[in-house]
C-alpha positions in Angstrom: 9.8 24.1 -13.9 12.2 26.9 -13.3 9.7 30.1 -11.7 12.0 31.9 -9.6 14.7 34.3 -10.2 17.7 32.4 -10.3 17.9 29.7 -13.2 19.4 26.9 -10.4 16.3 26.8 -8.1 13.4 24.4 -9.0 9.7 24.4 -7.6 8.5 20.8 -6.2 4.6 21.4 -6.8 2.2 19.0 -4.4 1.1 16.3 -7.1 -2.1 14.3 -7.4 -1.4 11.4 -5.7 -4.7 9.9 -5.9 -7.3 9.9 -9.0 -8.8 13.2 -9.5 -7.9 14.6 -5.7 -7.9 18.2 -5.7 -5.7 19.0 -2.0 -3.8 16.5 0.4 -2.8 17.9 3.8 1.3 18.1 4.7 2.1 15.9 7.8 5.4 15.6 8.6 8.5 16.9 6.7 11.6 15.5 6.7 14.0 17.9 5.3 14.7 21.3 6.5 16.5 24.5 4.7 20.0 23.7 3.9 19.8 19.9 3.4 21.4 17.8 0.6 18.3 16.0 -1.1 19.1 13.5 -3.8 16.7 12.1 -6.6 14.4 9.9 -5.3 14.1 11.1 -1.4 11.4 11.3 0.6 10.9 14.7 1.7 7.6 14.8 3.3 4.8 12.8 4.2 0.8 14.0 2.7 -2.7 13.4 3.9 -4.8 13.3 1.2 -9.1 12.0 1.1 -8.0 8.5 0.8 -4.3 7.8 2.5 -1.2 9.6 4.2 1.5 9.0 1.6 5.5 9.8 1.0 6.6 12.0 -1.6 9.8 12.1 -2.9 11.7 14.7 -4.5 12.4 14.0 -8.4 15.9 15.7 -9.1 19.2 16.5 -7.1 20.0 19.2 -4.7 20.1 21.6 -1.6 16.5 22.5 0.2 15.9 26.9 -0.2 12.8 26.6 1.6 9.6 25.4 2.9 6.8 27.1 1.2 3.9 25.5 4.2 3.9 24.8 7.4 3.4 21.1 9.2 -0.4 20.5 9.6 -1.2 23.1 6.4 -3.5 21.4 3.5 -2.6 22.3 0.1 -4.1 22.4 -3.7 -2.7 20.0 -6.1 -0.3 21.8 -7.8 1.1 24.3 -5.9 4.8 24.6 -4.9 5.4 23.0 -1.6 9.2 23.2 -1.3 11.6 24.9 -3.3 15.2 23.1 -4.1 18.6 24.6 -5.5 19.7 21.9 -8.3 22.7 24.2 -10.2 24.9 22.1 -7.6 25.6 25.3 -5.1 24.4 25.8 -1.5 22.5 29.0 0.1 24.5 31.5 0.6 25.1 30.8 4.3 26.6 27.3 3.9 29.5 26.1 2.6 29.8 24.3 -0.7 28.6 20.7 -0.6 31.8 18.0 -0.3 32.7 17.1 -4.3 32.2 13.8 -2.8 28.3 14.2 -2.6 28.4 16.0 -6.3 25.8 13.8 -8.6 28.5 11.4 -10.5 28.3 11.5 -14.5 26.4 8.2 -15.7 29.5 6.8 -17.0 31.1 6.9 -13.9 28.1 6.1 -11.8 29.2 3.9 -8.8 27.4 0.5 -8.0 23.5 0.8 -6.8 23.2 0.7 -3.3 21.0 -2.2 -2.2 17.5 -1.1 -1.2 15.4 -3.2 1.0 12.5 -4.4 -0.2 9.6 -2.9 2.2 6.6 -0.1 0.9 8.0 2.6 -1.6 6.6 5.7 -2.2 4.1 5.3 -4.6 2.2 8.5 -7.1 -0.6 7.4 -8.4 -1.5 9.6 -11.4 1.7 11.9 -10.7 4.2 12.1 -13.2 4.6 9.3 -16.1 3.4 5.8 -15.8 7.1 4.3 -16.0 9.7 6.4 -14.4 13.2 5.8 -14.4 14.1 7.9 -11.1 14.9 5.6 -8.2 13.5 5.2 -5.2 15.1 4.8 -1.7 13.2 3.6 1.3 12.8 6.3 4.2 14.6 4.5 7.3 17.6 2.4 6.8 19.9 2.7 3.9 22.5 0.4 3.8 26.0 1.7 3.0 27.9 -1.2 1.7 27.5 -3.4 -1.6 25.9 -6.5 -1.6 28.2 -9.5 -0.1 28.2 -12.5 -1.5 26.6 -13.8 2.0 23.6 -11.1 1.2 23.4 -12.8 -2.3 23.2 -16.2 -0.7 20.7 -15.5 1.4 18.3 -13.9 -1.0 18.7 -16.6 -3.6 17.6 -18.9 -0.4 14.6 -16.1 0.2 13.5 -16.5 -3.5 14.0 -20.2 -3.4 11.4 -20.6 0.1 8.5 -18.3 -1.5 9.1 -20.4 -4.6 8.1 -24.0 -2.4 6.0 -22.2 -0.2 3.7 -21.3 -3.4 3.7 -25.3 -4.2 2.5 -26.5 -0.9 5.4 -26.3 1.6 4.3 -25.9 5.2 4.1 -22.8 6.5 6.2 -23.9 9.5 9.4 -23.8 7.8 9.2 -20.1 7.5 10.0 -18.0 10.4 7.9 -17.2 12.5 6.3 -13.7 13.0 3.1 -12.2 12.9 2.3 -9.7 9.8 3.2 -6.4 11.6 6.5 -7.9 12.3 6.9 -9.3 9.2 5.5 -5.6 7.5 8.3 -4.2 10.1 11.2 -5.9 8.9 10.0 -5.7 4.7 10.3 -1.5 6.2 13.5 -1.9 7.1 15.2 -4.6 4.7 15.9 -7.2 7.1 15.6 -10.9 5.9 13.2 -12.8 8.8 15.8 -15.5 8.1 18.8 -13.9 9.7 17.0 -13.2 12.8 17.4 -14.8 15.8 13.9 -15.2 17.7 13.2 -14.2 21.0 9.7 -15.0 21.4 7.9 -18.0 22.7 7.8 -20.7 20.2 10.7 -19.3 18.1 8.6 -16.3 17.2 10.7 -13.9 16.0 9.5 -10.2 17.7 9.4 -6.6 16.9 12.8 -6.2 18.8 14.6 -9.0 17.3 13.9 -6.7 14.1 15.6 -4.1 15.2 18.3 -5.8 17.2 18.9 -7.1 13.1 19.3 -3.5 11.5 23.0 -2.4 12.1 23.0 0.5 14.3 23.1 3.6 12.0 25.2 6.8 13.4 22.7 9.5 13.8 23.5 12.6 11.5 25.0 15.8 12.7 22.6 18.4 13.1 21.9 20.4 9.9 23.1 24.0 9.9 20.9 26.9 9.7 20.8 28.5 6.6 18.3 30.6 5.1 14.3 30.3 6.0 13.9 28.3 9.1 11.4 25.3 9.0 8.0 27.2 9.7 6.8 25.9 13.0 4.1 23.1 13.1 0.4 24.5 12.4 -2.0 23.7 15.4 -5.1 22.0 15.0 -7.7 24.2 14.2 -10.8 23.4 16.6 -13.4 25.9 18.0 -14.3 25.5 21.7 -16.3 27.6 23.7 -17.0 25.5 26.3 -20.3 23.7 25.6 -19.8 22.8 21.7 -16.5 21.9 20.0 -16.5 22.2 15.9 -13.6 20.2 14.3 -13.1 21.3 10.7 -13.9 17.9 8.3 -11.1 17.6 6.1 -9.0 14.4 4.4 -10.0 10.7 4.9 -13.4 11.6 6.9 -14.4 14.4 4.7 -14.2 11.9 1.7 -16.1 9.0 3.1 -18.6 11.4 4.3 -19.0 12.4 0.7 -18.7 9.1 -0.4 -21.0 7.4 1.6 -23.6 10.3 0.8 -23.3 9.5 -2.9 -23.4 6.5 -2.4 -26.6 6.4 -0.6 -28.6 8.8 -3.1 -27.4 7.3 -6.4 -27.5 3.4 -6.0 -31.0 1.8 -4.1 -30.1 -0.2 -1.4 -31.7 -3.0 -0.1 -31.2 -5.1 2.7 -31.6 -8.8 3.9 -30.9 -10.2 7.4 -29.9 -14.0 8.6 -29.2 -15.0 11.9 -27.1 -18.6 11.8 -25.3 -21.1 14.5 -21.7 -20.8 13.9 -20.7 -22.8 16.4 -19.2 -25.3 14.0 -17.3 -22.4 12.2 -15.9 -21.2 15.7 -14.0 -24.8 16.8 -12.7 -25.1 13.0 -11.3 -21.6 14.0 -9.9 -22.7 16.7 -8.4 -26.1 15.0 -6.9 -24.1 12.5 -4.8 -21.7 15.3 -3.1 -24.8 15.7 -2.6 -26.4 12.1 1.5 -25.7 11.6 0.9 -24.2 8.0 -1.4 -21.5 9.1 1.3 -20.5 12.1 2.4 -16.7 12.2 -1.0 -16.2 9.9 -4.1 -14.0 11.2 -6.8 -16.8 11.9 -9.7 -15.7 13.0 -13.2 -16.1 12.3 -13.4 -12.9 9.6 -11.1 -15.2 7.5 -13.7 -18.1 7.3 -16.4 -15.2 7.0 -14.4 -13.9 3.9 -13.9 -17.3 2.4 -17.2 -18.4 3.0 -18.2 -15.0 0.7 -15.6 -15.9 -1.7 -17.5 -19.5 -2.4 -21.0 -17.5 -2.0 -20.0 -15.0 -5.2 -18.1 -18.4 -6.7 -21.6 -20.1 -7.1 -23.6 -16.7 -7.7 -21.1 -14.4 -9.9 -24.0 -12.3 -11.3 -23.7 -10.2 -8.1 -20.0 -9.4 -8.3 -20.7 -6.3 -10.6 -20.9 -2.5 -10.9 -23.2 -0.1 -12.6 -21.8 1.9 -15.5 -24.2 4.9 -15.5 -22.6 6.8 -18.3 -22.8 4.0 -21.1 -26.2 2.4 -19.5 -24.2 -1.3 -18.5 -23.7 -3.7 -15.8 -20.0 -4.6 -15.3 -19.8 -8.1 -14.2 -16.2 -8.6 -13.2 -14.4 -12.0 -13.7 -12.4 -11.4 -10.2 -13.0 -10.8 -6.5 -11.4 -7.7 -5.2 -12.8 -8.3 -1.8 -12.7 -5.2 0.7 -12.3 -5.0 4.3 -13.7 -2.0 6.1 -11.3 -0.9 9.0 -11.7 1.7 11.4 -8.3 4.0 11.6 -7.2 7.0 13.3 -8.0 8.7 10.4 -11.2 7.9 9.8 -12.8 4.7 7.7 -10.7 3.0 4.9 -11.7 -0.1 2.6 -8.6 -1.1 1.3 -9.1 -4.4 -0.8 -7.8 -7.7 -1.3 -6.5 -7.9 -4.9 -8.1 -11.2 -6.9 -9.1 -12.6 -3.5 -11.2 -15.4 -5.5 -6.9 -17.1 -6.4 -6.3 -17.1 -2.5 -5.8 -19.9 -0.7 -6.9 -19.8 3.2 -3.2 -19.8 4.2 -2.6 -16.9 1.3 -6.0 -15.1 2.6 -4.5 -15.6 5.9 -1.7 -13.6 5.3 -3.0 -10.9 2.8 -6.0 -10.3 5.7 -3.4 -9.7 8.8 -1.1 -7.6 5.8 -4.0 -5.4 5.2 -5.2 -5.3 8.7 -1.9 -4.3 10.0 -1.3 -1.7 7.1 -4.6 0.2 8.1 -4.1 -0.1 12.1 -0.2 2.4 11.5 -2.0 4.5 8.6 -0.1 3.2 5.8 -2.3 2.0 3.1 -1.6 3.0 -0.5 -4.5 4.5 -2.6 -4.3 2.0 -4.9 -4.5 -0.3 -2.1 -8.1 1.3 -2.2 -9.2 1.1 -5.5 -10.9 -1.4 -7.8 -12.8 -2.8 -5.5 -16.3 -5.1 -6.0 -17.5 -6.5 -2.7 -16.6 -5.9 1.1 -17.1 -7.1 4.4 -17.8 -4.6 7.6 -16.9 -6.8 10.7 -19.4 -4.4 13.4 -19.0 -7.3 15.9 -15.7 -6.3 17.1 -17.8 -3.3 18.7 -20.4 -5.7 20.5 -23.3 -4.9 18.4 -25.7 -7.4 16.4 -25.6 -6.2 12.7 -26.3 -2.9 10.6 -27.3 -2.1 7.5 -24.2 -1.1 5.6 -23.8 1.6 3.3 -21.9 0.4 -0.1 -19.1 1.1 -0.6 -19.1 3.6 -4.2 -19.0 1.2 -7.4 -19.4 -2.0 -5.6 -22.6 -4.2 -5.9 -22.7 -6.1 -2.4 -21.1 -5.4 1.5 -21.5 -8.2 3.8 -21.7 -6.7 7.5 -21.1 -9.5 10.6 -22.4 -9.1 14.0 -21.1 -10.2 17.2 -20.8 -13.8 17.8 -22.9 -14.6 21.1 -23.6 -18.0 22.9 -27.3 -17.9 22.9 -30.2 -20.5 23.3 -30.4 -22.2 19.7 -32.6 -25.2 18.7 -30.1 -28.1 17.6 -30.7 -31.4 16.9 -34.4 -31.1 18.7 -33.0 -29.8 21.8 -32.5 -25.8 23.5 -28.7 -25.6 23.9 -26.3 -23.1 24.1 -24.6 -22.1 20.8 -22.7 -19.5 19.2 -24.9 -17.6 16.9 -24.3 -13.8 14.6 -26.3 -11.9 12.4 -25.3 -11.3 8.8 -26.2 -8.7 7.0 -26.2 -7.8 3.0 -27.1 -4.9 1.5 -27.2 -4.8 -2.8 -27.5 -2.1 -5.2 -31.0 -3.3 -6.5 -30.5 -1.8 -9.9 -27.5 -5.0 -10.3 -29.2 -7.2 -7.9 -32.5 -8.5 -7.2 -34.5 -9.8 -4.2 -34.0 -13.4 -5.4 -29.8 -13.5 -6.4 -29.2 -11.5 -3.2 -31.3 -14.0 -0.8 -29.4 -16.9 -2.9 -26.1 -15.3 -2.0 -26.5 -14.2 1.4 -28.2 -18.2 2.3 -24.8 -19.8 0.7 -22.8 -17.7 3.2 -24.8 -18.9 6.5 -24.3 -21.9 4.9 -21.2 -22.4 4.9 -20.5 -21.1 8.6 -23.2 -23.3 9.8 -21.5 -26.2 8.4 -17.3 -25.2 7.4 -17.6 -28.8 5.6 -18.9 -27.0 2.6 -16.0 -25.0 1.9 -14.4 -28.3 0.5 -17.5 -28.9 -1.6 -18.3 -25.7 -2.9 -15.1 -24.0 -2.7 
């Protein structure tokens, strides 16, 4: 929408890029006044309650100005960055090259190839099918695709294809999920790469020893409004008490976990189970060849053994609709995993979990992990959800009682795993033994389906044979 005076410069207003969010906080931008945008670039990256996420400018032209500060948060809607789209420059700079002029459609040269790694995406901003395209944020490749490139993807296509009918894993490269999320970022088929890591593990620098060196850009010149300079962080310290102002992901789970605590009755139920057996099939299945380059760990067995749990009890997979007066039982397992970030506590979920196989469970757990660890996960990445799992062991402690998370019926939370002295087979021995703990909305689950499902998880870690009888 045109609002200033001169009919050429638009208004890019800060969207809602979540359901419903009201603000979102600017973290890095990545234009300044006087640069050449085109449709589809990322210009800065948002905080808002539930991720940091890119936004990308929806139309052609040069950057006027600013409107906030680095570090400023900002109401939806408001207009963030102002852009010049009649095809001129400020008045300081010189006319953009006809070269970089937008080409008519007809004329329109061939698509540069994009890579395939994250693109920005706007939930609830703009239409639900947009035509604008989208160009990834670090390396964009220059040339047309080669008939090598072709080759090579075909091949790509082809090994996801056998891989999904029972191919060993091992014929894939090998590289663990940040490496493998690294080179998705920057477009770089795993194939090509030449591994430098023990094993034939392909590493973070063989990545980037791939991407062809790209020459850095001259510097932009200054025209009109400088970038405003970065906003401190606002914290109050007077030497005995320091007050941090609560804002994006922690102000939201705060919020959340307060609503979630008043509106649904929690109840909780404790088991404490030998897993000694679960622990050596961990360790068998580090060094099964189809699981290589995969995230195996005990969680994984944890999460399976919860998948076969709600598999053999699906009443509890479920959600209370308080306007209509219903229970929701849901046909599928979105199955959340609570991580601890930087910026505070995300569940991002595990789309249709209950289709996984380990290997595929595997690889979406070390995806997901990974994601959460550099700050990266999508908001719909944390939506839809029905159960989750809070791992509190990886801090040293025995169990809690978790909070659920809003609109789920069940969260599993998993102690540490100690060698302690455990009856087995008539005898005091040493074994490796956790605490579990479920907590259930009791208005969607009752003392007896919640002891049922919480028993078929110890279970099945007490003895992993079950997995092939009840999975």
């Amino acid at each position: 929408m045109t609002t200033m005076t001169e009919a050429s410069v638009r208004e890019f207003k800060m969207p809602d890029v979540g359901e419903g969010l009201t603000e979102a906080e600017i973290l890095t931008w990545y234009v300044q006044p006087g640069d050449t945008v085109s449709d589809g670039q990322v210009v800065c990256e948002v905080e808002t309650a539930k991720a940091a996420v890119e936004l990308p400018i929806p139309y052609d032209g040069v950057v006027r100005e600013l409107r906030f500060p680095e570090g400023t948060t900002v109401d939806v809607g408001t207009a963030i960055i102002t852009v010049d789209v009649g095809g001129g420059a400020p008045a300081a700079q010189a006319p953009a090259p006809a070269a970089e002029a937008p080409a008519p459609a007809a004329q329109a040269p061939a698509e540069e190839p994009k890579p395939e790694g994250r693109k920005p995406v706007l939930v609830g901003y703009g239409v639900a099918e947009s035509s604008t395209k989208r160009r990834p944020r670090k390396v964009v490749p220059t040339a047309a695709p080669t008939a090598a490139e072709d080759t090579l993807k075909a091949a790509r296509a082809l090994q996801g294809e056998l891989n999904g009918h029972g191919v060993r894993a091992a014929e894939r490269p090998l590289a663990k999920p940040p490496v493998r999320k690294l080179a998705k970022d920057l477009g770089v088929d795993l194939a090509t790469v030449r591994p430098s890591g023990p094993d034939g593990i392909i590493t973070r620098e063989d990545v980037h020893a791939a991407v062809a060196p790209v020459p850095a850009p001259a510097a932009p010149v200054t025209v009109g409004t400088p970038a405003p300079a970065p906003a401190p962080v606002v914290t109050y310290d007077d030497g005995r008490e320091t007050r941090i102002p609560v804002k994006g992901v922690r102000k939201a789970t705060a919020q959340a976990m307060v609503g979630s605590a008043f509106t649904a009755p929690h109840v909780t139920e404790f088991v404490t189970v030998d897993v000694t057996r679960t622990m050596k099939l961990v360790e068998e299945l580090k060094q099964d060849k189809d699981l290589q380059g995969l995230r195996v760990n005990p969680l994984l067995l944890i999460a399976k053994a919860l998948l076969v749990a709600i598999r053999r009890n699906p009443d509890v997979n479920a959600s209370w609709d308080e306007a209509n007066q219903e229970i929701v039982r849901k046909h599928y397992v979105n199955l959340g995993i609570a991580a601890a970030t930087p910026r505070g506590l995300i569940v991002p979920n595990i789309k249709d979990a209950h289709r996984k196989t380990l290997p595929e469970l595997a690889e979406s757990l070390g995806e997901l992990v990974a994601t959460a660890r550099e700050g990266r996960t999508s908001p719909a990445a944390m939506q839809g959800g029905t159960v989750t799992i809070t791992n509190v062991g990886v801090f040293g402690v025995d169990t809690g009682t978790p909070i659920l998370n809003p609109g789920e019926s069940a969260i599993l939370a998993v102690g540490a795993i100690k060698l302690q002295p455990w009856v087995h087979k008539g005898k005091v021995k040493p074994r490796q033994v956790t605490t579990l703990a479920l907590s259930f909305d009791h208005r969607l689950v009752d003392g007896e389906l919640g002891s049922k499902v919480l028993a078929d998880v110890a279970a099945v870690l007490e003895q992993p044979k079950r997995l092939i009888t009840w999975g």
